[in-house]
Each structure stands twice: as structure tokens, then as C-alpha cells.
C-alpha positions in Angstrom: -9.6 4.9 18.8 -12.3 2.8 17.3 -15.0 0.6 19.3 -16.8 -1.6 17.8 -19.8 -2.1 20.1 -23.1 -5.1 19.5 -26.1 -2.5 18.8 -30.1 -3.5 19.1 -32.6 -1.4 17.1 -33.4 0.9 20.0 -29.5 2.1 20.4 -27.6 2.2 17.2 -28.8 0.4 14.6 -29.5 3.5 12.4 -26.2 4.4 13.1 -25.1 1.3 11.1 -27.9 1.7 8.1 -26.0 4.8 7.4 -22.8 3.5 7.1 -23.9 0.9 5.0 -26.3 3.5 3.1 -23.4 5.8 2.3 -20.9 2.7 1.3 -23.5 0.4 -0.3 -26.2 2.5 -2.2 -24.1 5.6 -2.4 -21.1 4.4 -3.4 -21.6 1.4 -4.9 -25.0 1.6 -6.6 -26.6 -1.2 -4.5 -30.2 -0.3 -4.9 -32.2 0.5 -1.4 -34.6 -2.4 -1.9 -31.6 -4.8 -2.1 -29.5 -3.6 0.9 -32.2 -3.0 3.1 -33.6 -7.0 2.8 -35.7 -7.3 5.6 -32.9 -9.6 7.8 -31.7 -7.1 10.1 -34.0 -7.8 12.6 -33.0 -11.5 13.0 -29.4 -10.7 12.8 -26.9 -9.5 15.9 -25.5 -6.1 14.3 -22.0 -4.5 14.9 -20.9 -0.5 14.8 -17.8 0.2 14.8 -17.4 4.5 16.2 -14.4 6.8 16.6 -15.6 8.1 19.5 -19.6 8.5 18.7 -19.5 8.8 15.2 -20.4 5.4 13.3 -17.6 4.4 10.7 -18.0 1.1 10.3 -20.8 -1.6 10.4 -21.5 -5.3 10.4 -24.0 -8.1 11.3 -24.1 -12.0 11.8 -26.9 -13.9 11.0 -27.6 -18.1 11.6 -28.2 -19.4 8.6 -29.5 -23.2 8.3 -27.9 -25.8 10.4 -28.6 -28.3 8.5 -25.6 -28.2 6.6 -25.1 -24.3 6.3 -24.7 -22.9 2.4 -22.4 -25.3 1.3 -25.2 -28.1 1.3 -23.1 -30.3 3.3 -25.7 -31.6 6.1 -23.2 -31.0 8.9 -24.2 -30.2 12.6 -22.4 -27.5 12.8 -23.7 -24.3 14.1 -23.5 -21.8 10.9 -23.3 -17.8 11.1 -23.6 -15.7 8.0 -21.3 -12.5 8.2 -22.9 -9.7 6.1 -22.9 -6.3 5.2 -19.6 -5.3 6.5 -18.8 -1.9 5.6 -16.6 0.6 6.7 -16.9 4.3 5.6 -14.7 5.6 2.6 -12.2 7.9 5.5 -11.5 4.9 7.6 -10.6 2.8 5.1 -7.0 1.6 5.9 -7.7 2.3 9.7 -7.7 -1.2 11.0 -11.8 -0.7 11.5 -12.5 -4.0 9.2 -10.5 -5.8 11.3 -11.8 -4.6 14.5 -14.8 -5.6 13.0 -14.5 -8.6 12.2 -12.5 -9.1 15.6 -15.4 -8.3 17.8 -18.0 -10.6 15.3 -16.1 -13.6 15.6 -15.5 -12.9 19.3 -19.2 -12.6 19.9 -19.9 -15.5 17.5 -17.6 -18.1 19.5 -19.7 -16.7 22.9 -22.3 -17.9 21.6 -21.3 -21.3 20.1 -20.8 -20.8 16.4 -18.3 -23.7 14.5 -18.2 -22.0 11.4 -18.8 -18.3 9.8 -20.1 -17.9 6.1 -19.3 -14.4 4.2 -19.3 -13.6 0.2 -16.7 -10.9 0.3 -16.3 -8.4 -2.6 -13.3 -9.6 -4.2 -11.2 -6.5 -4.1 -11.1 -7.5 -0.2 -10.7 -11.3 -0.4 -7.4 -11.1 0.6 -8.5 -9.1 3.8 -10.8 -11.8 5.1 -7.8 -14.3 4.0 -5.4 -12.8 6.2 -8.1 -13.3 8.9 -8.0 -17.4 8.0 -11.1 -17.3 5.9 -11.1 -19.9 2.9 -12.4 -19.3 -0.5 -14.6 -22.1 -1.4 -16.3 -21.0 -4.6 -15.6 -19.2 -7.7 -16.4 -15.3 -8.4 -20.2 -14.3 -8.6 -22.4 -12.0 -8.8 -24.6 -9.7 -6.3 -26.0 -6.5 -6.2 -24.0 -6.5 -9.9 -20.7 -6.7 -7.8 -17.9 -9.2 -8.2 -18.3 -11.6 -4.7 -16.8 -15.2 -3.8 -17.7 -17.3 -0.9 -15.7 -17.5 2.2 -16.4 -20.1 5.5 -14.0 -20.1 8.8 -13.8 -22.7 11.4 -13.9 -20.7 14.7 -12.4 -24.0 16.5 -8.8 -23.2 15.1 -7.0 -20.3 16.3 -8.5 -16.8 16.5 -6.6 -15.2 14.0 -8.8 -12.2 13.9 -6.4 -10.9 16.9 -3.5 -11.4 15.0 -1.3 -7.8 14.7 0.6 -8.5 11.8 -2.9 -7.3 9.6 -2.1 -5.2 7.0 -4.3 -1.9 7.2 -4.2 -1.3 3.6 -6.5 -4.8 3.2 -9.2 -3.5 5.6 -12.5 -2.7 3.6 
């Protein structure tokens, strides 16, 4: 059974550099310098484990209030979801969306409106299911295919909703 648990440098935090180590740089080609970006620190990092070992990792960082990525000038209270990953076994699991469950969860506790990602685009769809809505065209990072996502978190929290198909999880 997978638990994804909020992790500080001093207890798990390298436990989520080498998932994203093994999914990122090793399997994607992401060079070293460009995963590891210096942000972790400022950011509230996820692991998701089957019982100890790490599978799965993400982290949430505010970005500018003052009208989040999009420009817009809005109030709102903006958080950035990055660097999910989940390793190449668990894919298919439901780990993604456990996830992603336990982020927005966290993100609501502590006042967030909105959430931000630039998904992959072989796993838009995932973050679709989970009432994300596209709002640019495809672009590059790290040489890899993305497109911007954003969430209101004052809807309804569809990240709990079972009817997720596993085969979408990333």
C-alpha cells in the first residue's frame, strides 16, 4: 500500500532526489544541473513509499502572488506543482494520484486558490482527470514536450475521485 508522506531535508528528502534522479536524468536525459535547480529548499516536498522504499515524489512551491504565471494580477494564493515522478515499476499503480491527492490536500491546509503544473504531455490527460485545465499550447523544457496546467482548489476535490484510471498515472 502506498503512503505518500510531506518529507523535510533531514527525513526523506534524498529519498525523493532519487526518484526523481532515476525518472528524470536517467530516464529521460534531464541533465543534473537542470533537475537539481536550487528550489527544493523553498518548496514543501512529497514521497510517496510502498512500505519504506520511495516510489514516487513531488513538491509544491508558491510562486508570485501577484497574479501567479499566467500574468493575470489576481490575489490569489498560487502554488506551483513540480517534479512529480513516480518510478518506472509503479507506473499504473495509482501512486500519481496518491500523489497528487496528498499535495492538493496539504495545499488547501494551507490556503492555496489555485495550483500551477507544466505536465509532460504524455500525462495531460492524467492531471485532466484530476480537474486540471490546459491553458497554453505545447512547449518545451528540459527538451521535453510540456503544456501548462492551473486548478482552482475552491471547486470540488477531484483528486479523491475513484473512478481514476491507473493506466494515466505518471
Amino acid at each position: 500500500m502506498t503512503e505518500v508522506r510531506r518529507v523535510m531535508p533531514e527525513d526523506g528528502l534524498e529519498d525523493g532526489f532519487a526518484v526523481r534522479r532515476e525518472v528524470f536524468i536517467e530516464e529521460q536525459g534531464v541533465s543534473e544541473s537542470e533537475e537539481m535547480d536550487g528550489r527544493d529548499e523553498e518548496a514543501a516536498q512529497f514521497v510517496a513509499y510502498d512500505d519504506d522504499y520511495p516510489v514516487g515524489t513531488a513538491r509544491l512551491r508558491t510562486v508570485d502572488n501577484s497574479g501567479g504565471e499566467d500574468g493575470t494580477g489576481s490575489a490569489e494564493r498560487v502554488g506551483k506543482v513540480e517534479r512529480v515522478a513516480v518510478r518506472a515499476d509503479y507506473r499504473g499503480e495509482g501512486v500519481g494520484h496518491a500523489l497528487m491527492e496528498r499535495v492538493e490536500s496539504w495545499a488547501r491546509s494551507e490556503g492555496f486558490d489555485v495550483l500551477e503544473l507544466h505536465a509532460q504531455t504524455h500525462v495531460e490527460a492524467f492531471y485532466g482527470k484530476l480537474g486540471y485545465e490546459t491553458t497554453s499550447g505545447v512547449f518545451q523544457e528540459a527538451g521535453i514536450d510540456h503544456v501548462a496546467m492551473r486548478k482552482s482548489l475552491a471547486g470540488p476535490d477531484t483528486a479523491n475521485d475513484d473512478d481514476d484510471e491507473a493506466s494515466d498515472d505518471p
